[in-house]
PyMOL Python script that loads the backbone (N, CA, C, O; Angstrom):
from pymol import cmd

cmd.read_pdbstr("""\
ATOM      1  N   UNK A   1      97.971 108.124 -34.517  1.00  0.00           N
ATOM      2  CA  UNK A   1      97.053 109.013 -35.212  1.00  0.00           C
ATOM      3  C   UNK A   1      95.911 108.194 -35.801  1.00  0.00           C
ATOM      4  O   UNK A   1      96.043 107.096 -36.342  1.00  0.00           O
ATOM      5  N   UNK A   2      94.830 108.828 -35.637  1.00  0.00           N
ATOM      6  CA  UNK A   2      93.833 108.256 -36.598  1.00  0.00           C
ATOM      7  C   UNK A   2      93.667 108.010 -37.526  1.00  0.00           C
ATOM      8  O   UNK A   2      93.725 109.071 -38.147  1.00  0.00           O
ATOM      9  N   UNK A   3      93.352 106.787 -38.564  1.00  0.00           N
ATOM     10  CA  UNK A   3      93.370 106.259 -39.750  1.00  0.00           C
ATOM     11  C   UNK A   3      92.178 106.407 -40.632  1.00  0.00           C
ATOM     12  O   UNK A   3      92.144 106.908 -41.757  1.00  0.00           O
ATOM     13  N   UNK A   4      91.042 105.804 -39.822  1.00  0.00           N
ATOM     14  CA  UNK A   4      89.715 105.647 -40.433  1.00  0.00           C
ATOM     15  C   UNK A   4      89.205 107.461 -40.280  1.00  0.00           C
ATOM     16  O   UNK A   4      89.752 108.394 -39.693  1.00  0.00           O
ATOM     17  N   UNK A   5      87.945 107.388 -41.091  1.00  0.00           N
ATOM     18  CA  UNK A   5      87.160 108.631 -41.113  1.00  0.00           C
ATOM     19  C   UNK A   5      86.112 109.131 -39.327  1.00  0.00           C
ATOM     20  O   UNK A   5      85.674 110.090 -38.691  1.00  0.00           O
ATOM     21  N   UNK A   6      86.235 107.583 -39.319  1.00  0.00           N
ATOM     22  CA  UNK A   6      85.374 107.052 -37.620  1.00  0.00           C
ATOM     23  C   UNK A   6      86.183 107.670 -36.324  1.00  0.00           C
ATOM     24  O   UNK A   6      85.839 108.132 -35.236  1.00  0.00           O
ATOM     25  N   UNK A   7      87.115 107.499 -36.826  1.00  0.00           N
ATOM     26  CA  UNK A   7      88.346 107.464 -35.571  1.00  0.00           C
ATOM     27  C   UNK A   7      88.600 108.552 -35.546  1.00  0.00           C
ATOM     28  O   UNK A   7      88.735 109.035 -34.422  1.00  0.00           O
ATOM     29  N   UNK A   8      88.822 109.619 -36.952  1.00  0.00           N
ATOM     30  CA  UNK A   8      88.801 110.782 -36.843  1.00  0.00           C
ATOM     31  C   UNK A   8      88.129 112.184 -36.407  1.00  0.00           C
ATOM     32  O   UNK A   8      88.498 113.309 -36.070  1.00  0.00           O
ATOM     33  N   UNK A   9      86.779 111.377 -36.634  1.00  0.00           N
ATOM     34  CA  UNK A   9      85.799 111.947 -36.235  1.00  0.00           C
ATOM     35  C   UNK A   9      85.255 111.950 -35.024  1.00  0.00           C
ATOM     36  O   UNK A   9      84.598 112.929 -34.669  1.00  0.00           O
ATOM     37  N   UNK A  10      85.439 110.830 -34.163  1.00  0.00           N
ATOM     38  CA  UNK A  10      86.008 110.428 -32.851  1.00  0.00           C
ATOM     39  C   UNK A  10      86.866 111.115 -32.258  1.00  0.00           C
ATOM     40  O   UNK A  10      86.576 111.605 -31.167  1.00  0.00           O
ATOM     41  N   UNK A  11      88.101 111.316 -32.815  1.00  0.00           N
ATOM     42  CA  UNK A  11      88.630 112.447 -32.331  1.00  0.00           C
ATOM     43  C   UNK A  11      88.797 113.873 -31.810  1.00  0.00           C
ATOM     44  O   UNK A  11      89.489 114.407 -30.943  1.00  0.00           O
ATOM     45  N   UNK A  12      87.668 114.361 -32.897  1.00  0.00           N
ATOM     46  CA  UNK A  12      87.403 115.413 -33.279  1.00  0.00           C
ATOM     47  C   UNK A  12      86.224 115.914 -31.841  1.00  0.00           C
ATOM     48  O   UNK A  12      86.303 116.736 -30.928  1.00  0.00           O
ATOM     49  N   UNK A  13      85.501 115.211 -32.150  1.00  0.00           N
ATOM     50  CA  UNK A  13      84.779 114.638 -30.799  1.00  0.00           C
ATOM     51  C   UNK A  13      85.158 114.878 -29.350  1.00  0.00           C
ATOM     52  O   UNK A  13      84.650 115.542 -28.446  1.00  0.00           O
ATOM     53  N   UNK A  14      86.309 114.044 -29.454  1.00  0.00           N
ATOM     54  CA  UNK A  14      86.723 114.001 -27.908  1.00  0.00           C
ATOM     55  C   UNK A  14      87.376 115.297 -27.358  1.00  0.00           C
ATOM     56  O   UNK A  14      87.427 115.607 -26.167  1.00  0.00           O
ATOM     57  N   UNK A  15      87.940 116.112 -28.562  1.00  0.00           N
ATOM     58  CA  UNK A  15      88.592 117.264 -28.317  1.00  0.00           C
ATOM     59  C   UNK A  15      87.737 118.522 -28.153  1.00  0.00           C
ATOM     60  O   UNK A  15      88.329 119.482 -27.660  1.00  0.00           O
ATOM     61  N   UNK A  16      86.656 118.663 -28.426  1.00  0.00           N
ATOM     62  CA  UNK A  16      85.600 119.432 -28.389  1.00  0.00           C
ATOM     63  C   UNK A  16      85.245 119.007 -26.878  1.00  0.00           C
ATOM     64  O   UNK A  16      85.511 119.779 -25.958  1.00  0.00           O
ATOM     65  N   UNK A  17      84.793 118.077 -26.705  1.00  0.00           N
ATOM     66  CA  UNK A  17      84.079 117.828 -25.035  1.00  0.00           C
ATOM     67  C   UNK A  17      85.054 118.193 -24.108  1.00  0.00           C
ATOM     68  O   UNK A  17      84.686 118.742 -23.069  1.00  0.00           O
ATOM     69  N   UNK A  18      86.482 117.936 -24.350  1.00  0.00           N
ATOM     70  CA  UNK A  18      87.210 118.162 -23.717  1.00  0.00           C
ATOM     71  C   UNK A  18      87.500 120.051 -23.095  1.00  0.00           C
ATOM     72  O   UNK A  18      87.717 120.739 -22.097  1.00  0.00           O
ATOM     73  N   UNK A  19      87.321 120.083 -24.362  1.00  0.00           N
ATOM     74  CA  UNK A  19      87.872 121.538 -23.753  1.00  0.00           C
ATOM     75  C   UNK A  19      86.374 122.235 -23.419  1.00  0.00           C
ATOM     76  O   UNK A  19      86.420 123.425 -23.106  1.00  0.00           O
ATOM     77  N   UNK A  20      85.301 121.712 -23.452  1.00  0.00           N
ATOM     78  CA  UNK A  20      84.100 122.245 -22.921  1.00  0.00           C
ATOM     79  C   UNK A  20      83.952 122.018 -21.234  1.00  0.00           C
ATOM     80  O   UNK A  20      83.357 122.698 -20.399  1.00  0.00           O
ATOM     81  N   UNK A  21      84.690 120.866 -21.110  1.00  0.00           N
ATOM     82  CA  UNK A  21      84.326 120.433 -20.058  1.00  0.00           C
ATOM     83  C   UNK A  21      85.553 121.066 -18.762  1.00  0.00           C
ATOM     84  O   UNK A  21      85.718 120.874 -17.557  1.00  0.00           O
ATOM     85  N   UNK A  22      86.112 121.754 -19.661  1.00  0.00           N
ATOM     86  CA  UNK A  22      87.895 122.526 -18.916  1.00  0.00           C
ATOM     87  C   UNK A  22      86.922 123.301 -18.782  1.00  0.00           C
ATOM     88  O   UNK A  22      86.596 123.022 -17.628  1.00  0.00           O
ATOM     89  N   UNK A  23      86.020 124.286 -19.209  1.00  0.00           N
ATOM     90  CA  UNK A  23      85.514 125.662 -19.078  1.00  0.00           C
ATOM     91  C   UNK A  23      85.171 125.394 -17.540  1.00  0.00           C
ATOM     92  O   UNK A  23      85.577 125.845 -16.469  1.00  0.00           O
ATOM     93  N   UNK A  24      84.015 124.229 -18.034  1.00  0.00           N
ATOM     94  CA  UNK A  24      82.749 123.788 -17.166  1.00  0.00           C
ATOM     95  C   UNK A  24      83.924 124.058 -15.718  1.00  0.00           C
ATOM     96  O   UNK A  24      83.735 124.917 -14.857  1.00  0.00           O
ATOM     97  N   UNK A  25      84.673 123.453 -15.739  1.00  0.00           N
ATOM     98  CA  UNK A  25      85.321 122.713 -14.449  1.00  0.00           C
ATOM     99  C   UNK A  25      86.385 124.025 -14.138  1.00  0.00           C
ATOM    100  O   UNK A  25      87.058 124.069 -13.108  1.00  0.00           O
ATOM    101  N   UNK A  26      86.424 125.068 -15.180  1.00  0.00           N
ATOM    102  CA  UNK A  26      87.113 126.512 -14.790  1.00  0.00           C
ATOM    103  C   UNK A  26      86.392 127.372 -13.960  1.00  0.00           C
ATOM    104  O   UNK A  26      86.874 128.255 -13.250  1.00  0.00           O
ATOM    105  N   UNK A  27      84.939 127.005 -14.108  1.00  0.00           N
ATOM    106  CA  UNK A  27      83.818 128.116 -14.140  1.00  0.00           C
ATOM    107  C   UNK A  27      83.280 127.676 -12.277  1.00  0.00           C
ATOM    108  O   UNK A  27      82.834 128.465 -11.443  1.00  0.00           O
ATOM    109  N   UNK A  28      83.541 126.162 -12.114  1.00  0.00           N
ATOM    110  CA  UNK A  28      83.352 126.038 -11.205  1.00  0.00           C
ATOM    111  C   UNK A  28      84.448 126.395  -9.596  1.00  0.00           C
ATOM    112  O   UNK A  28      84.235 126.777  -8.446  1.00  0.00           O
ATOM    113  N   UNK A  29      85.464 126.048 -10.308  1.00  0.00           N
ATOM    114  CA  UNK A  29      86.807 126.272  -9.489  1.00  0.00           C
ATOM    115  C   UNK A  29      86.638 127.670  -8.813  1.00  0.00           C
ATOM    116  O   UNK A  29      86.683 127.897  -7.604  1.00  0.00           O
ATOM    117  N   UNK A  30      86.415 128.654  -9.926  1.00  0.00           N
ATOM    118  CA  UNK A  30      86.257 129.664  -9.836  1.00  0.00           C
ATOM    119  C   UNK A  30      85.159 130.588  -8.969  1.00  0.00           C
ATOM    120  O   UNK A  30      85.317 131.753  -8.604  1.00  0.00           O
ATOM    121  N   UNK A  31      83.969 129.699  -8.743  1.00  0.00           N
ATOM    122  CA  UNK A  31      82.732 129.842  -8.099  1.00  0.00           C
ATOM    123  C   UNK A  31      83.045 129.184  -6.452  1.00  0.00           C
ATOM    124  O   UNK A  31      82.326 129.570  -5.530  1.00  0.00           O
ATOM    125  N   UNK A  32      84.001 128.325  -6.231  1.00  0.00           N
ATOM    126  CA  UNK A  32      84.606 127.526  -5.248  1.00  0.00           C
ATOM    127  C   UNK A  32      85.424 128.950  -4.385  1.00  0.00           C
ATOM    128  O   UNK A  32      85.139 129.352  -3.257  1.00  0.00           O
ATOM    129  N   UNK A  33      86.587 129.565  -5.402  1.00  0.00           N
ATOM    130  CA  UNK A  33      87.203 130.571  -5.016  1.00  0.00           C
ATOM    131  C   UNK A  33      86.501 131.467  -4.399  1.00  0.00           C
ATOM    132  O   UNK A  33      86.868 131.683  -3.244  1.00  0.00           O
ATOM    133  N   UNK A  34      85.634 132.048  -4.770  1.00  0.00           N
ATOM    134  CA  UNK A  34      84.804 133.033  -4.519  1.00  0.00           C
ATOM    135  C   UNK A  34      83.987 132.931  -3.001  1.00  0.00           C
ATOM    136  O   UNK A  34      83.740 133.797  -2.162  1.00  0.00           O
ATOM    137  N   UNK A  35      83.812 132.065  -3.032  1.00  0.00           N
ATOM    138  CA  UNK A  35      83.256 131.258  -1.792  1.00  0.00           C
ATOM    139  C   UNK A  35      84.495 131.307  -0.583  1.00  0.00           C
ATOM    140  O   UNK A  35      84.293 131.664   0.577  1.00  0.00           O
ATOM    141  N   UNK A  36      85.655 130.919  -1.070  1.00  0.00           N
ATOM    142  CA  UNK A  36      86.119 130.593   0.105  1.00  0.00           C
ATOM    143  C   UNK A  36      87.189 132.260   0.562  1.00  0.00           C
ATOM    144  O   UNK A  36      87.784 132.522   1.607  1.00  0.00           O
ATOM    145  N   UNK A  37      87.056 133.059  -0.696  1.00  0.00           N
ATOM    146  CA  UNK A  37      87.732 134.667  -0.486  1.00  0.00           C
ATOM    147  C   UNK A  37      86.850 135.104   0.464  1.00  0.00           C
ATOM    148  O   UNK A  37      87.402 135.582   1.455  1.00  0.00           O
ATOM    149  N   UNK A  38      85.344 135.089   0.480  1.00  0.00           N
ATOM    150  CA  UNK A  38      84.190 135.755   1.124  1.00  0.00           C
ATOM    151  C   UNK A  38      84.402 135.025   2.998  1.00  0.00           C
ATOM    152  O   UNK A  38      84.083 135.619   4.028  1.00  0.00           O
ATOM    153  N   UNK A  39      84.929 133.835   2.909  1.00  0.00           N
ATOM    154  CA  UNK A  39      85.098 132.708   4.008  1.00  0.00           C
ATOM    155  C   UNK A  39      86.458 133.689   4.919  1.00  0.00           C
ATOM    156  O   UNK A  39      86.551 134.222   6.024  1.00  0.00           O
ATOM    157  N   UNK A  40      87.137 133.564   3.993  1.00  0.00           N
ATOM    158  CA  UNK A  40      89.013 134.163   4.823  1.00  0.00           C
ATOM    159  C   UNK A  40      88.607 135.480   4.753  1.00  0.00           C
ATOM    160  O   UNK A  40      88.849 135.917   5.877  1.00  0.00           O
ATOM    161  N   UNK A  41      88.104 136.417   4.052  1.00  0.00           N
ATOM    162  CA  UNK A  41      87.527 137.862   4.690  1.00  0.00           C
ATOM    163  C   UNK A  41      87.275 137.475   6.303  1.00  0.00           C
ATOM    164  O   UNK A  41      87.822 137.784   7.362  1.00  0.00           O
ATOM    165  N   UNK A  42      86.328 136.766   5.972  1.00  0.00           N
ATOM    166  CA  UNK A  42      85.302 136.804   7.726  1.00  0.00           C
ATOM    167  C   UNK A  42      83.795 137.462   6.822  1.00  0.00           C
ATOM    168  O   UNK A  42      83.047 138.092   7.569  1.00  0.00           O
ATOM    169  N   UNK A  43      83.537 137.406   6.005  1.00  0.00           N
ATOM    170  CA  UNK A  43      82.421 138.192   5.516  1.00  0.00           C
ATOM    171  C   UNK A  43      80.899 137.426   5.271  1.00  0.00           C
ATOM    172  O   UNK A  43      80.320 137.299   4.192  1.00  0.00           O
ATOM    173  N   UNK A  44      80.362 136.876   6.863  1.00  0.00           N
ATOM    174  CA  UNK A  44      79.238 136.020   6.047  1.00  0.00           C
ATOM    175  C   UNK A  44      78.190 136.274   5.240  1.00  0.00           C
ATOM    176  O   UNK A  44      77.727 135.369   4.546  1.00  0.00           O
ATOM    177  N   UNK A  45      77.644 137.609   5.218  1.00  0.00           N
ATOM    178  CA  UNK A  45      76.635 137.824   4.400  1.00  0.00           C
ATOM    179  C   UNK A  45      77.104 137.506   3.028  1.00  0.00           C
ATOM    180  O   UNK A  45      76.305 137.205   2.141  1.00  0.00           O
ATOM    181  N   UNK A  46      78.961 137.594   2.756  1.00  0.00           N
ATOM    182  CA  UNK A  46      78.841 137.503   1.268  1.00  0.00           C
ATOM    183  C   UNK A  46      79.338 135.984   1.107  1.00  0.00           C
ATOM    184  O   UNK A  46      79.260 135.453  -0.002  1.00  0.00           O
ATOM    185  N   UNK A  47      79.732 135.443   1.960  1.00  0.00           N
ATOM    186  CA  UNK A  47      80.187 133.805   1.584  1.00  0.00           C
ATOM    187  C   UNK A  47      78.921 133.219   1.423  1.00  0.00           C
ATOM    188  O   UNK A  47      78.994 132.512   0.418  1.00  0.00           O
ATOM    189  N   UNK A  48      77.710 133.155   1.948  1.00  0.00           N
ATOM    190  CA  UNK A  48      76.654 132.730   1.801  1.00  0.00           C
ATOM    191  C   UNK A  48      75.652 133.156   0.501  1.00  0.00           C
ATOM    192  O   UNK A  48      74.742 132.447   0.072  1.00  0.00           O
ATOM    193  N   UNK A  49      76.036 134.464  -0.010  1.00  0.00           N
ATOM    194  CA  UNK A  49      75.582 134.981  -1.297  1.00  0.00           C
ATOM    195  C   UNK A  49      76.366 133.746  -2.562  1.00  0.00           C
ATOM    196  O   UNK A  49      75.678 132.943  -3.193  1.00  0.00           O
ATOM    197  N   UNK A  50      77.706 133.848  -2.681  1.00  0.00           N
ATOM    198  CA  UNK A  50      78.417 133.040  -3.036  1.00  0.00           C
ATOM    199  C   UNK A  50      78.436 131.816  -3.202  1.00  0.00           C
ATOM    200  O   UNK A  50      78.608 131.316  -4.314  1.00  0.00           O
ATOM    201  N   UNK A  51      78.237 131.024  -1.959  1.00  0.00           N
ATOM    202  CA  UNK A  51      77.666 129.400  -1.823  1.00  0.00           C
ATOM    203  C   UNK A  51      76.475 129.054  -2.671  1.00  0.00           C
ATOM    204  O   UNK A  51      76.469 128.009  -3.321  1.00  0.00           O
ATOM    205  N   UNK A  52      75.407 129.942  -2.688  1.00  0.00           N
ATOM    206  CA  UNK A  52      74.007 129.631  -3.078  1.00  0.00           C
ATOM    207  C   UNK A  52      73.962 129.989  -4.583  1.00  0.00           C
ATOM    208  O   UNK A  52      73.014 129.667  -5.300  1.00  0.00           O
ATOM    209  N   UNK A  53      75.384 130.890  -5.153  1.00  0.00           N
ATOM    210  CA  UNK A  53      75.689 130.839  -6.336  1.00  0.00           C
ATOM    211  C   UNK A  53      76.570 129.917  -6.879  1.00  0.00           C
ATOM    212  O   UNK A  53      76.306 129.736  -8.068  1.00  0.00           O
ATOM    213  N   UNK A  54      77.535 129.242  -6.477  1.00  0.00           N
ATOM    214  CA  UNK A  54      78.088 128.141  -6.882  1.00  0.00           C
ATOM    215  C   UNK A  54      77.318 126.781  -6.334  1.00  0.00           C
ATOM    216  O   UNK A  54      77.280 125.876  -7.168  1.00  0.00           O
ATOM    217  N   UNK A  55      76.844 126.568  -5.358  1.00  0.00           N
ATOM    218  CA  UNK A  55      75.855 125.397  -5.685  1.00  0.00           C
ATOM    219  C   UNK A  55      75.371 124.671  -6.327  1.00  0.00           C
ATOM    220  O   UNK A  55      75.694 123.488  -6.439  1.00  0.00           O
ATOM    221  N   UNK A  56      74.130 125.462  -7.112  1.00  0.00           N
ATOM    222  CA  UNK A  56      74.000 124.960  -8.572  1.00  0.00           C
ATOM    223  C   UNK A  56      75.051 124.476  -9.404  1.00  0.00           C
ATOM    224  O   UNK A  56      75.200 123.294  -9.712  1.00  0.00           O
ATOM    225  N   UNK A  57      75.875 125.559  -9.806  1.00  0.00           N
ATOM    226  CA  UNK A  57      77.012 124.689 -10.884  1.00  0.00           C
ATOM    227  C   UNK A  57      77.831 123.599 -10.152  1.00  0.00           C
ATOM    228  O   UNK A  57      78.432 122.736 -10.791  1.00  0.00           O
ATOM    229  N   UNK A  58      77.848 123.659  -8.625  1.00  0.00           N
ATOM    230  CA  UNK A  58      78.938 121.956  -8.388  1.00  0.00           C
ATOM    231  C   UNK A  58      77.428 121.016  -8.812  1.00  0.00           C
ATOM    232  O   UNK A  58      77.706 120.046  -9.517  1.00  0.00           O
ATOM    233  N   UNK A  59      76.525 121.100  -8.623  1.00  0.00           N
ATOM    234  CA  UNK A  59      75.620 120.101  -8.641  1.00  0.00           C
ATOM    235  C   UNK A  59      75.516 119.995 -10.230  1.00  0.00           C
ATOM    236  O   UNK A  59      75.759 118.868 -10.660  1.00  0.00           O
ATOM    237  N   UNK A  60      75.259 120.784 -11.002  1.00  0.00           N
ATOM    238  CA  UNK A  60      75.352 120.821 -12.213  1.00  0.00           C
ATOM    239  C   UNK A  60      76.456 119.988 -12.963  1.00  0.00           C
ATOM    240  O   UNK A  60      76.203 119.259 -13.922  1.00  0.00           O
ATOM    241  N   UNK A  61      77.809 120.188 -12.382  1.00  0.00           N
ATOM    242  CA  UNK A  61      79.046 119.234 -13.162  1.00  0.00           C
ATOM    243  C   UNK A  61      78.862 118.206 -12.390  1.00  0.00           C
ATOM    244  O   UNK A  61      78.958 117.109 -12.942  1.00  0.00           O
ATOM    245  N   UNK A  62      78.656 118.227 -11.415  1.00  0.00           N
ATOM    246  CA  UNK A  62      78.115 115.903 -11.102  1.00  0.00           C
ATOM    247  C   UNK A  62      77.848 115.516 -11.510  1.00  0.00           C
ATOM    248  O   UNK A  62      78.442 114.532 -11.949  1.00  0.00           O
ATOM    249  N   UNK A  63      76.265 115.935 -11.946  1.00  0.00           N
ATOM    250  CA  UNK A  63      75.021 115.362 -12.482  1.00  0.00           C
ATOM    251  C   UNK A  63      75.518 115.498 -13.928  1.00  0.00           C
ATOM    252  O   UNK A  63      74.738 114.783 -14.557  1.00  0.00           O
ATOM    253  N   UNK A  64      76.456 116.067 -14.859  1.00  0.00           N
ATOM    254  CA  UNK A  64      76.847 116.055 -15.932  1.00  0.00           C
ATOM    255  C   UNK A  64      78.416 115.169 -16.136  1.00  0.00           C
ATOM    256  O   UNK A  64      78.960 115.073 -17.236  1.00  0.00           O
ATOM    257  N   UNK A  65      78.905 114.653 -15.033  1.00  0.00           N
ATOM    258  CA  UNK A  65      79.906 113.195 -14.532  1.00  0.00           C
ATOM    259  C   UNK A  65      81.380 114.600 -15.135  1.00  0.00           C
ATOM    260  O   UNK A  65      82.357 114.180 -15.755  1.00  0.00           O
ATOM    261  N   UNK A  66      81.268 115.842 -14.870  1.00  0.00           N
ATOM    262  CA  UNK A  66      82.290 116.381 -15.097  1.00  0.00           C
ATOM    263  C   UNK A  66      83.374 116.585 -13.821  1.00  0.00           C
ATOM    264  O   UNK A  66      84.557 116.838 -14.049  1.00  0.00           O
ATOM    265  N   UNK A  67      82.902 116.462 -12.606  1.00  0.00           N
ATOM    266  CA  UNK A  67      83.192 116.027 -11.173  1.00  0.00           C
ATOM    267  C   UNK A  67      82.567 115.073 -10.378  1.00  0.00           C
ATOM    268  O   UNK A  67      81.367 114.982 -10.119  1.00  0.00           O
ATOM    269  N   UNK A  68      83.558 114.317  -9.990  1.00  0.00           N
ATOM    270  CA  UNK A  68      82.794 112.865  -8.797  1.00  0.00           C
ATOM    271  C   UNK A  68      81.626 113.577  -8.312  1.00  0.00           C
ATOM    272  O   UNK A  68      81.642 114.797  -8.143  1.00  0.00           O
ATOM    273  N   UNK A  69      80.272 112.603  -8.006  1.00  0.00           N
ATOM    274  CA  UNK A  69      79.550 113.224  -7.159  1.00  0.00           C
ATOM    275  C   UNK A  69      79.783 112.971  -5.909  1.00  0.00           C
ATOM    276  O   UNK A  69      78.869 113.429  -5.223  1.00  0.00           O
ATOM    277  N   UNK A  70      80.660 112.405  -5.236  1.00  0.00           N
ATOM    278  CA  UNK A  70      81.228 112.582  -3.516  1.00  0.00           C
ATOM    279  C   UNK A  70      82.239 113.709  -3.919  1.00  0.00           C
ATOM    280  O   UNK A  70      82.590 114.169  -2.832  1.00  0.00           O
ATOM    281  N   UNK A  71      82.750 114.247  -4.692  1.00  0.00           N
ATOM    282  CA  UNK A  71      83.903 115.705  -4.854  1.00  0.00           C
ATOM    283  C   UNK A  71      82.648 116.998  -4.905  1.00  0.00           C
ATOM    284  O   UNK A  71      82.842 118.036  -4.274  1.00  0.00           O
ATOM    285  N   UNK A  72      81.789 116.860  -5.455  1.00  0.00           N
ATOM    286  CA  UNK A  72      81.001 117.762  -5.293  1.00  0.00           C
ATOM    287  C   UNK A  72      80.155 117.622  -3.993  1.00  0.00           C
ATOM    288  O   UNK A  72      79.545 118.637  -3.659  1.00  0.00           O
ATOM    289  N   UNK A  73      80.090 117.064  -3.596  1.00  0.00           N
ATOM    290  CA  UNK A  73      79.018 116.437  -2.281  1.00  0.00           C
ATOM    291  C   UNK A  73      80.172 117.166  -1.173  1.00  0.00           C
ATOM    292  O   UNK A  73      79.723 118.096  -0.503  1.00  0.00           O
ATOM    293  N   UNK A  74      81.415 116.840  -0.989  1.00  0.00           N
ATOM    294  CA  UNK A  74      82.680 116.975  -0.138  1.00  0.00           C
ATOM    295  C   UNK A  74      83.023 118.823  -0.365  1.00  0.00           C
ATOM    296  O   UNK A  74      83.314 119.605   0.540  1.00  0.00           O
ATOM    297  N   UNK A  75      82.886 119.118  -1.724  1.00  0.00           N
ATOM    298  CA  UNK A  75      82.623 121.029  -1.419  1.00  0.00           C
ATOM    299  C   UNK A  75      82.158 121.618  -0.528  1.00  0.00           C
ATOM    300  O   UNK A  75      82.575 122.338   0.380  1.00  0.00           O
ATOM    301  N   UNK A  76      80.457 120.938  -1.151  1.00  0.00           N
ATOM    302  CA  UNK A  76      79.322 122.060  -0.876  1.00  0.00           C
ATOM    303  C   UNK A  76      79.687 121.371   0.832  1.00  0.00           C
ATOM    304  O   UNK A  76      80.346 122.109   1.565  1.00  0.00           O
ATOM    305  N   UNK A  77      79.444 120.612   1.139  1.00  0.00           N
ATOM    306  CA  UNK A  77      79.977 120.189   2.779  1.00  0.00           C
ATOM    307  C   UNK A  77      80.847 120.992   3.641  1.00  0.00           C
ATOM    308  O   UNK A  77      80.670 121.336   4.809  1.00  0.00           O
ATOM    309  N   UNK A  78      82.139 121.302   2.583  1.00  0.00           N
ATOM    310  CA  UNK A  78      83.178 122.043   3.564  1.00  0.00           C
ATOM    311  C   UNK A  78      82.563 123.522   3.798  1.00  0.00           C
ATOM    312  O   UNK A  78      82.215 124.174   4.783  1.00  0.00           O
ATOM    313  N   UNK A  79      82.618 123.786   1.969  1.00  0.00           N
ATOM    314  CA  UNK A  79      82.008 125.160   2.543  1.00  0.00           C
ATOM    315  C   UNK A  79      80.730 125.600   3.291  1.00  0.00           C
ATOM    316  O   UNK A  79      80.669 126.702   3.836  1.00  0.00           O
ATOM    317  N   UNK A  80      79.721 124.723   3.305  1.00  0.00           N
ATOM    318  CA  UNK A  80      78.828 124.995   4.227  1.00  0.00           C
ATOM    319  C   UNK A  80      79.196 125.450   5.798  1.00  0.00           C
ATOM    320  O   UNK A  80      78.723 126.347   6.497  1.00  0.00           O
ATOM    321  N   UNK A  81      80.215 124.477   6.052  1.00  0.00           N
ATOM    322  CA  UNK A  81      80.740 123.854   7.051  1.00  0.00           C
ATOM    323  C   UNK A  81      81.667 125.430   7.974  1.00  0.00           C
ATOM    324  O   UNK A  81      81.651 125.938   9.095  1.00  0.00           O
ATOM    325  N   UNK A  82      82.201 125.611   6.958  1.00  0.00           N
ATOM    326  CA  UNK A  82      83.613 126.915   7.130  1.00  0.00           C
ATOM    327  C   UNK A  82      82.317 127.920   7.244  1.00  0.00           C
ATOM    328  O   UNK A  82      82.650 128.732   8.107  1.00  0.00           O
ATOM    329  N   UNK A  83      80.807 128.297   6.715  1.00  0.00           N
ATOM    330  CA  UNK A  83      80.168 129.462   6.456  1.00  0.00           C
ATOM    331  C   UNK A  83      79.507 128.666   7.576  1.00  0.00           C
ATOM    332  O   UNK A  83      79.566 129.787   8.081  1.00  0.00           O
ATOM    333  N   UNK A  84      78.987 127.935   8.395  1.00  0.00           N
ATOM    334  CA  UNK A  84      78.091 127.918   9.944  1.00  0.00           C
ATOM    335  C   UNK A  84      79.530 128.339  10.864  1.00  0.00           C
ATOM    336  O   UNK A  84      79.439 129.426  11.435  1.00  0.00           O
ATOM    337  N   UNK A  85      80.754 127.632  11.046  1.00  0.00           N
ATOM    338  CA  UNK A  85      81.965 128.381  11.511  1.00  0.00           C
ATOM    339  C   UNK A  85      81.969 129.979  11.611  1.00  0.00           C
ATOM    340  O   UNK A  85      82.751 130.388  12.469  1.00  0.00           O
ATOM    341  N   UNK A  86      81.355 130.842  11.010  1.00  0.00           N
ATOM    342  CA  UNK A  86      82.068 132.309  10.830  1.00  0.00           C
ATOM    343  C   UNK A  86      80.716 133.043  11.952  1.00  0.00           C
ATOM    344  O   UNK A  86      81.225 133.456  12.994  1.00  0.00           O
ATOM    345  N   UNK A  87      79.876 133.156  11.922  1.00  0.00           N
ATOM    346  CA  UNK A  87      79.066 132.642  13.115  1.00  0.00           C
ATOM    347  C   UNK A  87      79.276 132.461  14.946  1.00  0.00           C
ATOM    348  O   UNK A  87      78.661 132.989  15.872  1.00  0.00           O
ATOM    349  N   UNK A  88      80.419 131.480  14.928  1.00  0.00           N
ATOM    350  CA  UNK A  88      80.244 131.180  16.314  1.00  0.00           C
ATOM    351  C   UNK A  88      81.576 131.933  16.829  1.00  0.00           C
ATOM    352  O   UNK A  88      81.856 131.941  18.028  1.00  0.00           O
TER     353      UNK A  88
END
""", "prot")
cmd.dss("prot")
cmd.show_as("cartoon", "prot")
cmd.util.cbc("prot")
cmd.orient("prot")
């Protein structure tokens, strides 16, 4: 446990980012899902609505070090990938 006022406050700290950064990384999972429900439909007009809405936020938690940027790079890839697939 923390001793000093520093450490505590440090603490206090780390537990706040933490659970901000659970949202962040809920909000995205969730934008991932959505993407890949629209994918296993067979539905491209809406997997592609979807993609261009979670996009932003995987790029958003990289560039904010809340996901690797090769884990976000390796998403938007697959799902691109699975949405030119539905297509052929």
């Amino acid at each position: 446990m923390a001793n000093s006022a520093q450490a505590k406050k440090r603490a206090r700290q780390a537990e706040d980012r933490r659970q901000r950064n659970a949202g962040q990384r809920s909000a995205v999972r969730t934008a991932i899902k959505k993407v890949v429900t629209a994918i296993t439909a067979g539905d491209k007009t809406q997997a592609e609505v979807a993609y261009k809405a979670a996009q932003p936020s995987i790029d958003a938690m990289a560039r904010k070090g809340i996901i690797n940027k090769n884990t976000a790079a390796r998403h938007k890839s697959r799902l691109s990938q699975h949405i030119r697939a539905l297509s052929a």
